[in-house]
ModelCIF file with pLDDT and N, C-alpha, C, O atoms, coordinates in Angstrom:
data_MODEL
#
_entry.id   MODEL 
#
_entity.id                         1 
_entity.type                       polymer 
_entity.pdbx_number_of_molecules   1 
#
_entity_poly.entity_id                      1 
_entity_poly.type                           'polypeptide(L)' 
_entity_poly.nstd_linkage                   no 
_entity_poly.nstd_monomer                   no 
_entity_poly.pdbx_seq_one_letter_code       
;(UNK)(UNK)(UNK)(UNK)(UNK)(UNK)(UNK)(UNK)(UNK)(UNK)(UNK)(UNK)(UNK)(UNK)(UNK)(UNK)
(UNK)(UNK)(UNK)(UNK)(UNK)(UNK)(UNK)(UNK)(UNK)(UNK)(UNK)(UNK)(UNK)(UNK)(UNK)(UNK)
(UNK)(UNK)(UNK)(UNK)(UNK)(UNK)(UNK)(UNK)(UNK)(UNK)(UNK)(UNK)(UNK)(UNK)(UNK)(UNK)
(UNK)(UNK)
;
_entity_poly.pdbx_seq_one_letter_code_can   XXXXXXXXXXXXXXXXXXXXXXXXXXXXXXXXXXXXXXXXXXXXXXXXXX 
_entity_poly.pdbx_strand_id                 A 
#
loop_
_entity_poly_seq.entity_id 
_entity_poly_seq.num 
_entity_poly_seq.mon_id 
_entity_poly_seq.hetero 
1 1  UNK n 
1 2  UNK n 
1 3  UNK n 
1 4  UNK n 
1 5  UNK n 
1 6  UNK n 
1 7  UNK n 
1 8  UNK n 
1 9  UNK n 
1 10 UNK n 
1 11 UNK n 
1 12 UNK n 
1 13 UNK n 
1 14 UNK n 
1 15 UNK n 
1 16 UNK n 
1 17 UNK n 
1 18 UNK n 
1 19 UNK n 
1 20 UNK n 
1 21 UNK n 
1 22 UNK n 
1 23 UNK n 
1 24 UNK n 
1 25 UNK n 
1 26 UNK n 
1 27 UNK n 
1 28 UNK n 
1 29 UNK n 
1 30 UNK n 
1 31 UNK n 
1 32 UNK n 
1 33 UNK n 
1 34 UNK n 
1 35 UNK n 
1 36 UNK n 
1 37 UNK n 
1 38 UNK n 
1 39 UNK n 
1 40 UNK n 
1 41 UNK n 
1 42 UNK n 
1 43 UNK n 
1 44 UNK n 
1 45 UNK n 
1 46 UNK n 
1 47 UNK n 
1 48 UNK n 
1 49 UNK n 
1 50 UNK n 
#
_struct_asym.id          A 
_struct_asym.entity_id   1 
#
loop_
_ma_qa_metric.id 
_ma_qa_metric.mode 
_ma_qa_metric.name 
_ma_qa_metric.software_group_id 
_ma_qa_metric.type 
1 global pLDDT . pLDDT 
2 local  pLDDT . pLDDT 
#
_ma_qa_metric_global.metric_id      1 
_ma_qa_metric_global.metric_value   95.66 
_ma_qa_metric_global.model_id       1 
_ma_qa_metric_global.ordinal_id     1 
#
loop_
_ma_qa_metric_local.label_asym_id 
_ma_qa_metric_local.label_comp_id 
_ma_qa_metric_local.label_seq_id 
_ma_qa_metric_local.metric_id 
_ma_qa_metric_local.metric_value 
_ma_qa_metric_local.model_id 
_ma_qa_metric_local.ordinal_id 
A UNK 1  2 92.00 1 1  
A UNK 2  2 95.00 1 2  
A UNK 3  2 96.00 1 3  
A UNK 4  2 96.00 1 4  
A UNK 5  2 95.00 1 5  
A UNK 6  2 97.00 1 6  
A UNK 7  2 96.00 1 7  
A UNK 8  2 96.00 1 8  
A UNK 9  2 96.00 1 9  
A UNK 10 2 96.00 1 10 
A UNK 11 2 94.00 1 11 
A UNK 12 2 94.00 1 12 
A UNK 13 2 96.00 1 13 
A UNK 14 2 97.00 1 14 
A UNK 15 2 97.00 1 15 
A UNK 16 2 97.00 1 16 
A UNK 17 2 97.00 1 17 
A UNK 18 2 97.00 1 18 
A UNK 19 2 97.00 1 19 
A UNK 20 2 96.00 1 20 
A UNK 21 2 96.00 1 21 
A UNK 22 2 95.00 1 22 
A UNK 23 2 96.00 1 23 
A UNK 24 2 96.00 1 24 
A UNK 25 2 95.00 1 25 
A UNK 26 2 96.00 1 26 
A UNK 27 2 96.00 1 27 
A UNK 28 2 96.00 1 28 
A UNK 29 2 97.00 1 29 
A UNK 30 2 96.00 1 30 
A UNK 31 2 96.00 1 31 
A UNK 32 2 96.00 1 32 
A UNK 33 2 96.00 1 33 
A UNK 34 2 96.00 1 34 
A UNK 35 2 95.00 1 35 
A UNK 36 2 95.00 1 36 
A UNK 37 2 94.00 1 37 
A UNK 38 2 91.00 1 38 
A UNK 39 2 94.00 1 39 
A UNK 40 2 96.00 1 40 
A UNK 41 2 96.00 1 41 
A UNK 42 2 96.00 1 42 
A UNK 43 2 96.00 1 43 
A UNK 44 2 97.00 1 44 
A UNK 45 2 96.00 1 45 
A UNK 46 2 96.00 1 46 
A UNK 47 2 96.00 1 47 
A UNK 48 2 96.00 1 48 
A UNK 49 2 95.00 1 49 
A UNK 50 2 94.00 1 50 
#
loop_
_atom_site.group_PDB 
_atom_site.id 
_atom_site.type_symbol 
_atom_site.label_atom_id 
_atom_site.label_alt_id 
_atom_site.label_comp_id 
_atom_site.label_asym_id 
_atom_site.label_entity_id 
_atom_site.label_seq_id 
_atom_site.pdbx_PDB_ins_code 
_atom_site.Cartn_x 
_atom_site.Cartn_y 
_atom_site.Cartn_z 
_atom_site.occupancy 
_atom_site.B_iso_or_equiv 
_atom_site.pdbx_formal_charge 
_atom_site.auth_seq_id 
_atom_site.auth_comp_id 
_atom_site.auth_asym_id 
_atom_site.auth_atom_id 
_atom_site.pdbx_PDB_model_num 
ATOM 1   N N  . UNK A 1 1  ? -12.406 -43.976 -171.596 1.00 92.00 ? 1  UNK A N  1 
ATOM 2   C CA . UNK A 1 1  ? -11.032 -44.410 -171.655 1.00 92.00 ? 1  UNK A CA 1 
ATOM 3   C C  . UNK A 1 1  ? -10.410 -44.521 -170.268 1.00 92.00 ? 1  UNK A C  1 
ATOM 4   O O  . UNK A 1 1  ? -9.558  -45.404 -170.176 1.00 92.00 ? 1  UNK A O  1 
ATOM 5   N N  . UNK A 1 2  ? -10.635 -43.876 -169.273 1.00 95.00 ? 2  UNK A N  1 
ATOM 6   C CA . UNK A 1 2  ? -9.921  -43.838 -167.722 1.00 95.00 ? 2  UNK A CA 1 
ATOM 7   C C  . UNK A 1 2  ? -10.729 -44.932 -167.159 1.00 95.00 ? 2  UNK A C  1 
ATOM 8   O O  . UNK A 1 2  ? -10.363 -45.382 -166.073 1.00 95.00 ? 2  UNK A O  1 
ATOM 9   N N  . UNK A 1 3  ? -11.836 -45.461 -167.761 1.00 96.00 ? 3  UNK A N  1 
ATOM 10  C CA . UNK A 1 3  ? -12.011 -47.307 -166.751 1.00 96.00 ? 3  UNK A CA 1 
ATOM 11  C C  . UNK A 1 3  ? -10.915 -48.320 -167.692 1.00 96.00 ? 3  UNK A C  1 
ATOM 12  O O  . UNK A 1 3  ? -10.175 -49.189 -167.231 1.00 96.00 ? 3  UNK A O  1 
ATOM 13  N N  . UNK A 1 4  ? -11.068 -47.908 -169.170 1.00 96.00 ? 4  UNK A N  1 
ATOM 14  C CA . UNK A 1 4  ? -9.517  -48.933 -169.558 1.00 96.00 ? 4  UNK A CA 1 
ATOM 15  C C  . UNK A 1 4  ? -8.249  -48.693 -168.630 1.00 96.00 ? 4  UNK A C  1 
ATOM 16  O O  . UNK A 1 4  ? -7.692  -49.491 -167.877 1.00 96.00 ? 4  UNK A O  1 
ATOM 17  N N  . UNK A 1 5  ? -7.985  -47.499 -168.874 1.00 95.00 ? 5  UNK A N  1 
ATOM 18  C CA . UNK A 1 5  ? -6.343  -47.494 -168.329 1.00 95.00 ? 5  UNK A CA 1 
ATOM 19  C C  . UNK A 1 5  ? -6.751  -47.925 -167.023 1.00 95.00 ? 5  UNK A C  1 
ATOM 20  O O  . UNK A 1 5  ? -5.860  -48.548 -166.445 1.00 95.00 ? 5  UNK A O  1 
ATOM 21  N N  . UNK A 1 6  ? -8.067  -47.758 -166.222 1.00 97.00 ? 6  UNK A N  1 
ATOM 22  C CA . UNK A 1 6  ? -7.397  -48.134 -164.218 1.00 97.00 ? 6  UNK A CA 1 
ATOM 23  C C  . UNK A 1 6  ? -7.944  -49.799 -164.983 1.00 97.00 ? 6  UNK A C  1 
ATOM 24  O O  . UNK A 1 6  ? -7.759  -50.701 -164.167 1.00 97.00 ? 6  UNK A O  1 
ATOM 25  N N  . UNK A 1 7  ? -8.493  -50.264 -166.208 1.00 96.00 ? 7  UNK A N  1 
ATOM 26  C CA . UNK A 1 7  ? -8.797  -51.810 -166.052 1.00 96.00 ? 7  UNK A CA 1 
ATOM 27  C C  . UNK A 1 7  ? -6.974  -51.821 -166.762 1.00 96.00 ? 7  UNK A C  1 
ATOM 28  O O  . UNK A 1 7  ? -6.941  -53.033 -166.548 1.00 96.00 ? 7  UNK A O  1 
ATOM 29  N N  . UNK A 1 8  ? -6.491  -51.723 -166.969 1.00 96.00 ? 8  UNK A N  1 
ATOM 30  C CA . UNK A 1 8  ? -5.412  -52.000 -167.416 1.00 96.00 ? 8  UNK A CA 1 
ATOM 31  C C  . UNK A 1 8  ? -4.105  -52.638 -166.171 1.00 96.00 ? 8  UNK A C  1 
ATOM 32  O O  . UNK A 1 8  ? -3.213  -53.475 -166.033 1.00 96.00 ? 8  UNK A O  1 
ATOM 33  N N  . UNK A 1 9  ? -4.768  -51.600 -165.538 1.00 96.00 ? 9  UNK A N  1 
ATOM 34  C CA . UNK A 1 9  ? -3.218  -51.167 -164.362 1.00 96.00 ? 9  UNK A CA 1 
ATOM 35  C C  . UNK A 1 9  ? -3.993  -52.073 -163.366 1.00 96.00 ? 9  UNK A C  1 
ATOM 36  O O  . UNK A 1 9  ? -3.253  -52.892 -162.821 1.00 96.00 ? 9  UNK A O  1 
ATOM 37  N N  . UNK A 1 10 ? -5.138  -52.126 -163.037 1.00 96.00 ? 10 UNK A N  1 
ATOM 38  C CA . UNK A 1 10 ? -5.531  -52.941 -161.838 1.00 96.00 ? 10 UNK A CA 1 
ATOM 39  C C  . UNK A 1 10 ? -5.485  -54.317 -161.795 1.00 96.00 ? 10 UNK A C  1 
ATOM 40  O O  . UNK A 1 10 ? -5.181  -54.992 -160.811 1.00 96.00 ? 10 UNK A O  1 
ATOM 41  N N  . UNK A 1 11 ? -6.003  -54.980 -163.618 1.00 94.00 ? 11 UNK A N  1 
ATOM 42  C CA . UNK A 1 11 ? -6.713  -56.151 -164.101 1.00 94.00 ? 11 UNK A CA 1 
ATOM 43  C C  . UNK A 1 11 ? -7.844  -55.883 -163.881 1.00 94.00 ? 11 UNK A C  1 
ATOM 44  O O  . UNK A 1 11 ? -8.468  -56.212 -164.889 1.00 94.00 ? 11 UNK A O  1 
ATOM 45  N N  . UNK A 1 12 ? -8.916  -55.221 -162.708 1.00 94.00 ? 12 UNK A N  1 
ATOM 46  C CA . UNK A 1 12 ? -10.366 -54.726 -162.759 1.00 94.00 ? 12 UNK A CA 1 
ATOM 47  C C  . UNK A 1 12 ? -10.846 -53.449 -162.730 1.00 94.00 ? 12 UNK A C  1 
ATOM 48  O O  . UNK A 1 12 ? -10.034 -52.527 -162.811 1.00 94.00 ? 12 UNK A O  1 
ATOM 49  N N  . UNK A 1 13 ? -11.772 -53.266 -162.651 1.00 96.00 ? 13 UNK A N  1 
ATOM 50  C CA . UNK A 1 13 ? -12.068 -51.888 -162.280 1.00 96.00 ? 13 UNK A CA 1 
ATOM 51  C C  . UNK A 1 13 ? -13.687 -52.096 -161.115 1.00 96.00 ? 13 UNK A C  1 
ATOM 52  O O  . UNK A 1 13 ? -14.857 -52.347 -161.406 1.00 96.00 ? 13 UNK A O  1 
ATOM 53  N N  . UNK A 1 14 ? -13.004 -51.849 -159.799 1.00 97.00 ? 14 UNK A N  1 
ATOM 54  C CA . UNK A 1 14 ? -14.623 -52.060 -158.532 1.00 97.00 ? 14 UNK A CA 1 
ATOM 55  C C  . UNK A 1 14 ? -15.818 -51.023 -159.462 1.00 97.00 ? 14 UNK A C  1 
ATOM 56  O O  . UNK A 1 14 ? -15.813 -50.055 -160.222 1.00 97.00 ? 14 UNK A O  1 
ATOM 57  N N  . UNK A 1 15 ? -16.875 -52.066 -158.744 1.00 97.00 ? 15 UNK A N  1 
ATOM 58  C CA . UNK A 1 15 ? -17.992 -51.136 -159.001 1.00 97.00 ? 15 UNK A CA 1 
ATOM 59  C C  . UNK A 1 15 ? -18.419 -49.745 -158.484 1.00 97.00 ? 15 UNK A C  1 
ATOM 60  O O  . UNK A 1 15 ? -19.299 -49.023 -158.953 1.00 97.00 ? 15 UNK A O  1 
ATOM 61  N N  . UNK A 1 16 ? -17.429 -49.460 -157.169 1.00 97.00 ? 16 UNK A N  1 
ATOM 62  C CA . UNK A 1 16 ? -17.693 -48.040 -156.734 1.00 97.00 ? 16 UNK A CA 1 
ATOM 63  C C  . UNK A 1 16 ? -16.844 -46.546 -157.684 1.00 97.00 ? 16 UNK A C  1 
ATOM 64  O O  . UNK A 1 16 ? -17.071 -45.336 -157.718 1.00 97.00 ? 16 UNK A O  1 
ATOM 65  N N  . UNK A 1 17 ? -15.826 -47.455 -158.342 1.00 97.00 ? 17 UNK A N  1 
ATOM 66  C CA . UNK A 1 17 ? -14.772 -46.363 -159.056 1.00 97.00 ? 17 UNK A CA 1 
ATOM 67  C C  . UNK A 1 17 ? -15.758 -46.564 -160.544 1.00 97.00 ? 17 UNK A C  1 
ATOM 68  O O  . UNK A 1 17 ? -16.501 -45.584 -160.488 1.00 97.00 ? 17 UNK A O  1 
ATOM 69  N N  . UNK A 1 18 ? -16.009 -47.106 -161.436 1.00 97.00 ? 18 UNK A N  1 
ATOM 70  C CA . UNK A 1 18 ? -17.014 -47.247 -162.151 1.00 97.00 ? 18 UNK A CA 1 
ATOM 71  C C  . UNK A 1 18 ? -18.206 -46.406 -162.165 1.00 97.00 ? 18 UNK A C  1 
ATOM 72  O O  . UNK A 1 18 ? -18.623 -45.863 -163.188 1.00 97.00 ? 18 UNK A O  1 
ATOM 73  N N  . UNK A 1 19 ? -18.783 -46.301 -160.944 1.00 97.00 ? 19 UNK A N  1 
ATOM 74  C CA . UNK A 1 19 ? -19.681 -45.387 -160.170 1.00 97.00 ? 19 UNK A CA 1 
ATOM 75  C C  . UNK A 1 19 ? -19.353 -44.040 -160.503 1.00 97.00 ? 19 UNK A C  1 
ATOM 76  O O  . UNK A 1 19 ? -19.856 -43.121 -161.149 1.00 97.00 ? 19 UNK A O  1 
ATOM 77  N N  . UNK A 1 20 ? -18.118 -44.301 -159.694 1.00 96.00 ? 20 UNK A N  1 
ATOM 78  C CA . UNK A 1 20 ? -17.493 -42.463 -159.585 1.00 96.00 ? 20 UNK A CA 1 
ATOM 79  C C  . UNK A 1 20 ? -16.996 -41.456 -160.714 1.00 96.00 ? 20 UNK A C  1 
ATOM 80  O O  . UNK A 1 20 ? -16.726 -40.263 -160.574 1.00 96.00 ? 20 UNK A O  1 
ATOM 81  N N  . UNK A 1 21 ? -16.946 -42.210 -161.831 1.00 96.00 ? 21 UNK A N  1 
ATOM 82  C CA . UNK A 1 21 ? -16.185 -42.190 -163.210 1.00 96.00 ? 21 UNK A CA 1 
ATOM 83  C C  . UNK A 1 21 ? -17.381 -41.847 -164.243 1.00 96.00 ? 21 UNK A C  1 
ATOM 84  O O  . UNK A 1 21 ? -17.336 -40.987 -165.122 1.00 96.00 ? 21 UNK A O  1 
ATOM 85  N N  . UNK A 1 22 ? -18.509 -42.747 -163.929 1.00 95.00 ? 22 UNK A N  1 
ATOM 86  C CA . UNK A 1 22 ? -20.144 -42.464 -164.909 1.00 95.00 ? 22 UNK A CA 1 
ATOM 87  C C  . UNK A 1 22 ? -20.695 -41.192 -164.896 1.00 95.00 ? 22 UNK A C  1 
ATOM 88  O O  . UNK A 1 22 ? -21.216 -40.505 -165.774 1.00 95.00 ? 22 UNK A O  1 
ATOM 89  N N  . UNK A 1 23 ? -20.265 -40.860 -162.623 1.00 96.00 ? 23 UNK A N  1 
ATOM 90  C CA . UNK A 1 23 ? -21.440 -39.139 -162.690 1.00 96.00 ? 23 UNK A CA 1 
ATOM 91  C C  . UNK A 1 23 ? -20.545 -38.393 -162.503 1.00 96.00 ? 23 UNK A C  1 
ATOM 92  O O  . UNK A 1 23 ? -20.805 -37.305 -161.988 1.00 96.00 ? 23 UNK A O  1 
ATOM 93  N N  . UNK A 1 24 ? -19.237 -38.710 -162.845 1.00 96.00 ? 24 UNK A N  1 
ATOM 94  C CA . UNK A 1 24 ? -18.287 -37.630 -162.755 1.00 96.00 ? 24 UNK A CA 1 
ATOM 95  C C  . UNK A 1 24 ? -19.193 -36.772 -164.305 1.00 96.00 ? 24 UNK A C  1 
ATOM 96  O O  . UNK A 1 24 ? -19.851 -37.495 -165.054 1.00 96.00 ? 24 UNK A O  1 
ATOM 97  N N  . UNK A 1 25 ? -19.085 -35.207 -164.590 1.00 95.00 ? 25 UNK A N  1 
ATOM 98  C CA . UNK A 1 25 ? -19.733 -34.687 -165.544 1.00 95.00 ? 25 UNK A CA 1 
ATOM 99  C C  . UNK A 1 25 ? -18.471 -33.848 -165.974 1.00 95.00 ? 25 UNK A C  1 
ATOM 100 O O  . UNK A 1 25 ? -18.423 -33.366 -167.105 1.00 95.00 ? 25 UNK A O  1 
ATOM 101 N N  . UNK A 1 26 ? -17.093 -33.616 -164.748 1.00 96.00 ? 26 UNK A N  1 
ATOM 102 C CA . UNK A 1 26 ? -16.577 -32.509 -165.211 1.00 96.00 ? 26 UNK A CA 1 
ATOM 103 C C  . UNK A 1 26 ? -15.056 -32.956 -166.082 1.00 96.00 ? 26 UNK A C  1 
ATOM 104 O O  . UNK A 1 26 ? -13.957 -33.380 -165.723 1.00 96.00 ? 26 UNK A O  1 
ATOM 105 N N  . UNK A 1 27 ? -15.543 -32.682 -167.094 1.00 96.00 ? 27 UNK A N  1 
ATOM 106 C CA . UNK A 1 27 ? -14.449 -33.949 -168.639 1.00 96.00 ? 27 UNK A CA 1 
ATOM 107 C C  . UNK A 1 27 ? -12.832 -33.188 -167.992 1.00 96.00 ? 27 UNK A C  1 
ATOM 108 O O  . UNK A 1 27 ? -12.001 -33.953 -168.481 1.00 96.00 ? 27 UNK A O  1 
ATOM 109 N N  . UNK A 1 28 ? -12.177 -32.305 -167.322 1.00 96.00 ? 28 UNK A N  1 
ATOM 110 C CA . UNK A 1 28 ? -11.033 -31.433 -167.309 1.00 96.00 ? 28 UNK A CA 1 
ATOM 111 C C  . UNK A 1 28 ? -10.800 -32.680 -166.043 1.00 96.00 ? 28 UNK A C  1 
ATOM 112 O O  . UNK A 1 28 ? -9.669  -33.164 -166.066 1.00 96.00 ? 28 UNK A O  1 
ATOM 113 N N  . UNK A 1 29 ? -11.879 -33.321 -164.799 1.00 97.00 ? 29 UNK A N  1 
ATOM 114 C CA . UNK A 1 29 ? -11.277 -33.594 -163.748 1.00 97.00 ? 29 UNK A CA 1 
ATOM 115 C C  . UNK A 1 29 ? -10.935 -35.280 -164.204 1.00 97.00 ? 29 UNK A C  1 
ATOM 116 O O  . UNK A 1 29 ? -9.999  -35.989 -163.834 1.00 97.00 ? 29 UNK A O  1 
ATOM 117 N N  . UNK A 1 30 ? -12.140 -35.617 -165.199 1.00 96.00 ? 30 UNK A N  1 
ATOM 118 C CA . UNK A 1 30 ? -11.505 -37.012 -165.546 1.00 96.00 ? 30 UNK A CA 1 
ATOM 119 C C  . UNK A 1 30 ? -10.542 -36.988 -166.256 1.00 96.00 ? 30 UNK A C  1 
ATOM 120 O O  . UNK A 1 30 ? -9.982  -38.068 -166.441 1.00 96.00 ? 30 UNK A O  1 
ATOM 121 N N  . UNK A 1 31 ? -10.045 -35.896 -166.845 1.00 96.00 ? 31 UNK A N  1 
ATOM 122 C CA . UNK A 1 31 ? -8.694  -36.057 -167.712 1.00 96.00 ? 31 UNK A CA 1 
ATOM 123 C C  . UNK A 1 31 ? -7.736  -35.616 -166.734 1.00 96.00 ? 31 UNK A C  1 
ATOM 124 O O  . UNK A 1 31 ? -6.711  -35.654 -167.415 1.00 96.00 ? 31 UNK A O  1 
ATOM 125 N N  . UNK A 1 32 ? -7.427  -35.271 -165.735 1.00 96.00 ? 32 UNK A N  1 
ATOM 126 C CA . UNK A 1 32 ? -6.335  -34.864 -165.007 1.00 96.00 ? 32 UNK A CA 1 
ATOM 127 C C  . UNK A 1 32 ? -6.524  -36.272 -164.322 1.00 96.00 ? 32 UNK A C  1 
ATOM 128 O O  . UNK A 1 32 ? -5.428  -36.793 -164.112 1.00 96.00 ? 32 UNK A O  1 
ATOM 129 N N  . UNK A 1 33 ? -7.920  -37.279 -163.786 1.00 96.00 ? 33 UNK A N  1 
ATOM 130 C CA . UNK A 1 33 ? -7.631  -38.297 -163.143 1.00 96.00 ? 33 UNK A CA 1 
ATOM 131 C C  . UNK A 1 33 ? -6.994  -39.086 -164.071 1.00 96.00 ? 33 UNK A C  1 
ATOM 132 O O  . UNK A 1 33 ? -5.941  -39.481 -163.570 1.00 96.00 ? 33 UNK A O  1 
ATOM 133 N N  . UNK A 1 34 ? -7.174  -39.600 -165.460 1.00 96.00 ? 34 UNK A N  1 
ATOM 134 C CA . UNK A 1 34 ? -6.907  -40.058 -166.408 1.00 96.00 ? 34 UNK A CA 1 
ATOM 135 C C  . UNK A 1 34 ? -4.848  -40.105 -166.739 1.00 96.00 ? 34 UNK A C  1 
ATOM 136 O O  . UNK A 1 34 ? -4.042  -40.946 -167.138 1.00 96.00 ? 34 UNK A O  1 
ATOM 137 N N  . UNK A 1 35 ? -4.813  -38.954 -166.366 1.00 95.00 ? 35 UNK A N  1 
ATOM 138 C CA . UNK A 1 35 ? -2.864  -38.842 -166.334 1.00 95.00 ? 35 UNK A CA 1 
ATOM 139 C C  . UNK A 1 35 ? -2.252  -39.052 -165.350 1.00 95.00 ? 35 UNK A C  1 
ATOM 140 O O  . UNK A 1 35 ? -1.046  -39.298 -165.373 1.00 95.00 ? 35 UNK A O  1 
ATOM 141 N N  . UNK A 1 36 ? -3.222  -38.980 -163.870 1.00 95.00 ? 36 UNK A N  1 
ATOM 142 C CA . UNK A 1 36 ? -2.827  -39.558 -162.798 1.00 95.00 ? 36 UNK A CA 1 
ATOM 143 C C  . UNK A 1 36 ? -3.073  -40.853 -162.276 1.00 95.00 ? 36 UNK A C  1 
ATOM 144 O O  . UNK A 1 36 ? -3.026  -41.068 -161.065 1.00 95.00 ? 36 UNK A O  1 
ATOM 145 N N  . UNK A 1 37 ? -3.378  -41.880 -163.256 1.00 94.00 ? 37 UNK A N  1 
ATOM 146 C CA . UNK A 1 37 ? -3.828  -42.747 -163.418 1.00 94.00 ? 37 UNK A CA 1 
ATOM 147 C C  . UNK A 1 37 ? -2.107  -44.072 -163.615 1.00 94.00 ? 37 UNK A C  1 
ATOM 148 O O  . UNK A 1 37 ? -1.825  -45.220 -163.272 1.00 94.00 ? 37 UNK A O  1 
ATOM 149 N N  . UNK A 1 38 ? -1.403  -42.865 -164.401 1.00 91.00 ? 38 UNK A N  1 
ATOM 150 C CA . UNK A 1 38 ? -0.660  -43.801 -164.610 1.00 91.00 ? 38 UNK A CA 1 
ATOM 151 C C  . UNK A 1 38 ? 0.612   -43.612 -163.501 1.00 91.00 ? 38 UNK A C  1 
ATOM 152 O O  . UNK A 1 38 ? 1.553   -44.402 -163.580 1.00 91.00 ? 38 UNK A O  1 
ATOM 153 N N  . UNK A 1 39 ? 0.620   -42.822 -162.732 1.00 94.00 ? 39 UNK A N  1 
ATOM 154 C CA . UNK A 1 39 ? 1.248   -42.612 -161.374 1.00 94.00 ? 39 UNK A CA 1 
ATOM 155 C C  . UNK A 1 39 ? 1.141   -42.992 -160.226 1.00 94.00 ? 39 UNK A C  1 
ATOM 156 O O  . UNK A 1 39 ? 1.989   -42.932 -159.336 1.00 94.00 ? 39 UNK A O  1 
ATOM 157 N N  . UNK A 1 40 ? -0.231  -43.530 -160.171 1.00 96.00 ? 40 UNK A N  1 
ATOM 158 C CA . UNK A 1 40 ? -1.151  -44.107 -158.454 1.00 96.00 ? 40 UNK A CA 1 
ATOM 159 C C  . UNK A 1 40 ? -0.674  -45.143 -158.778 1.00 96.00 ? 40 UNK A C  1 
ATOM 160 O O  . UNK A 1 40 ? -0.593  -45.525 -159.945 1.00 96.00 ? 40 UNK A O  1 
ATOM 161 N N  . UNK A 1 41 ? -0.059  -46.116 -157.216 1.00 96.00 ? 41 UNK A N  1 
ATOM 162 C CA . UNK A 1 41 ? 0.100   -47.304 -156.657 1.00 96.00 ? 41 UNK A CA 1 
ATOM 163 C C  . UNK A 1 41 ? -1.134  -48.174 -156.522 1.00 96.00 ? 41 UNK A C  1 
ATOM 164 O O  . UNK A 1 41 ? -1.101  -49.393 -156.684 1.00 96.00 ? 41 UNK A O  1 
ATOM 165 N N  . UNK A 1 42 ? -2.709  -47.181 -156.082 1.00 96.00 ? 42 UNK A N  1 
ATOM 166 C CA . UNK A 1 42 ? -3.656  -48.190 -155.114 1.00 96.00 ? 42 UNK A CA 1 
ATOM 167 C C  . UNK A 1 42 ? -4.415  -47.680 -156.119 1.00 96.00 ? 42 UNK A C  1 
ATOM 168 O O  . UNK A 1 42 ? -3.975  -46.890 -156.955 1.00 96.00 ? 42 UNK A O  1 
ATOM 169 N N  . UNK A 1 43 ? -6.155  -48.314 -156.066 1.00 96.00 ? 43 UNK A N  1 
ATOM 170 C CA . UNK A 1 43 ? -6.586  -47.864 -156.302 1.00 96.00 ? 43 UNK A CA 1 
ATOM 171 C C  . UNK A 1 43 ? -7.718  -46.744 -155.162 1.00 96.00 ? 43 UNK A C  1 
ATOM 172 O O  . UNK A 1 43 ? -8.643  -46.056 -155.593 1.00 96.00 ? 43 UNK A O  1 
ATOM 173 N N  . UNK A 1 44 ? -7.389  -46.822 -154.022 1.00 97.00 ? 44 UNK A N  1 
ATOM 174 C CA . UNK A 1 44 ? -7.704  -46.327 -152.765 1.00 97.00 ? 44 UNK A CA 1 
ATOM 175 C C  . UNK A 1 44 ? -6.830  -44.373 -153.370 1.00 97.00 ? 44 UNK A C  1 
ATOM 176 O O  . UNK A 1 44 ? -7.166  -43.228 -153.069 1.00 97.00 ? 44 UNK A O  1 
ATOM 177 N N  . UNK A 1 45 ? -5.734  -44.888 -154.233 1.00 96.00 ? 45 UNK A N  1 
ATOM 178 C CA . UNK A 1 45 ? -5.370  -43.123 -154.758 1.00 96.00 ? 45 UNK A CA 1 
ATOM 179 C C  . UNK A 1 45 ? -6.462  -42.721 -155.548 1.00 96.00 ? 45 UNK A C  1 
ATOM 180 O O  . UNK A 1 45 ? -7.023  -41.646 -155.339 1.00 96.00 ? 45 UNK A O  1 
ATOM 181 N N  . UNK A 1 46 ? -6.805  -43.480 -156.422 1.00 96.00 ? 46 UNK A N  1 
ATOM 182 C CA . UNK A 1 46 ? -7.976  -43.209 -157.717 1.00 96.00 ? 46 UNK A CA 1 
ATOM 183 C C  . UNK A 1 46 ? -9.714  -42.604 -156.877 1.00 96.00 ? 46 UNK A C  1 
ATOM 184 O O  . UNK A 1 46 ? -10.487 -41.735 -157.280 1.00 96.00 ? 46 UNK A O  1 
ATOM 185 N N  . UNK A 1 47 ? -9.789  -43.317 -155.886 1.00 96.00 ? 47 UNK A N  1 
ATOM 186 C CA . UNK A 1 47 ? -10.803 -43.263 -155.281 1.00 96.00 ? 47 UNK A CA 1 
ATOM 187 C C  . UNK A 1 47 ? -10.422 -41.464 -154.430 1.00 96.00 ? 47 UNK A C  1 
ATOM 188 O O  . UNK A 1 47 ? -11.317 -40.619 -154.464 1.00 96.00 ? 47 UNK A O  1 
ATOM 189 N N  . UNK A 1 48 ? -9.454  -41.229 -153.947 1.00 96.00 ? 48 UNK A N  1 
ATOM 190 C CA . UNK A 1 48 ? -8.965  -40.441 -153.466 1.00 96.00 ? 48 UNK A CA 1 
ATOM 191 C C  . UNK A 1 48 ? -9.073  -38.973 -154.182 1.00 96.00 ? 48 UNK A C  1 
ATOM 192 O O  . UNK A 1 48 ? -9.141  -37.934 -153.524 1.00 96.00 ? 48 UNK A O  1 
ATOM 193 N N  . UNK A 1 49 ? -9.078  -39.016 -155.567 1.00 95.00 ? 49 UNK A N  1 
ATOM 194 C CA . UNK A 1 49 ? -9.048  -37.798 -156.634 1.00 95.00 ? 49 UNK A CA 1 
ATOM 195 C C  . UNK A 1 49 ? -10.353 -37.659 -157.187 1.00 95.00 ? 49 UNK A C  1 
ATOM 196 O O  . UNK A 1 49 ? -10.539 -36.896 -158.134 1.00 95.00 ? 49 UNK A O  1 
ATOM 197 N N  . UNK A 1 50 ? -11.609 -38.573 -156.497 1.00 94.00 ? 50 UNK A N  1 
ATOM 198 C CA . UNK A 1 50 ? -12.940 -37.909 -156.682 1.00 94.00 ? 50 UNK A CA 1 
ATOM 199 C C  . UNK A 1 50 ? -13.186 -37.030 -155.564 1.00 94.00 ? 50 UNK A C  1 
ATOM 200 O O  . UNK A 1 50 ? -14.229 -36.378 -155.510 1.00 94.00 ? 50 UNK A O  1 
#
């Protein structure tokens, strides 16, 4: 669900955040990225909270 919402907010989602989102393993940090998702301006923030 957190590559919909950043494909939502971006129109895409890069292949390096895609990346970072697959071997992320720890489900508490993609859900805190997931709510901060709808607060980040760039996606250079998203990239920032791996």
């Amino acid at each position: 669900m957190l590559l919909d919402v950043i494909e939502t907010k971006f129109e895409k989602v890069p292949r390096d955040i895609k990346l970072l989102v697959k071997n992320t393993k720890d489900k508490e940090k993609l859900r805190r990225i997931f709510k901060a998702t709808i607060k980040v301006q760039s996606l250079d923030e998203i990239r920032d909270m791996f």
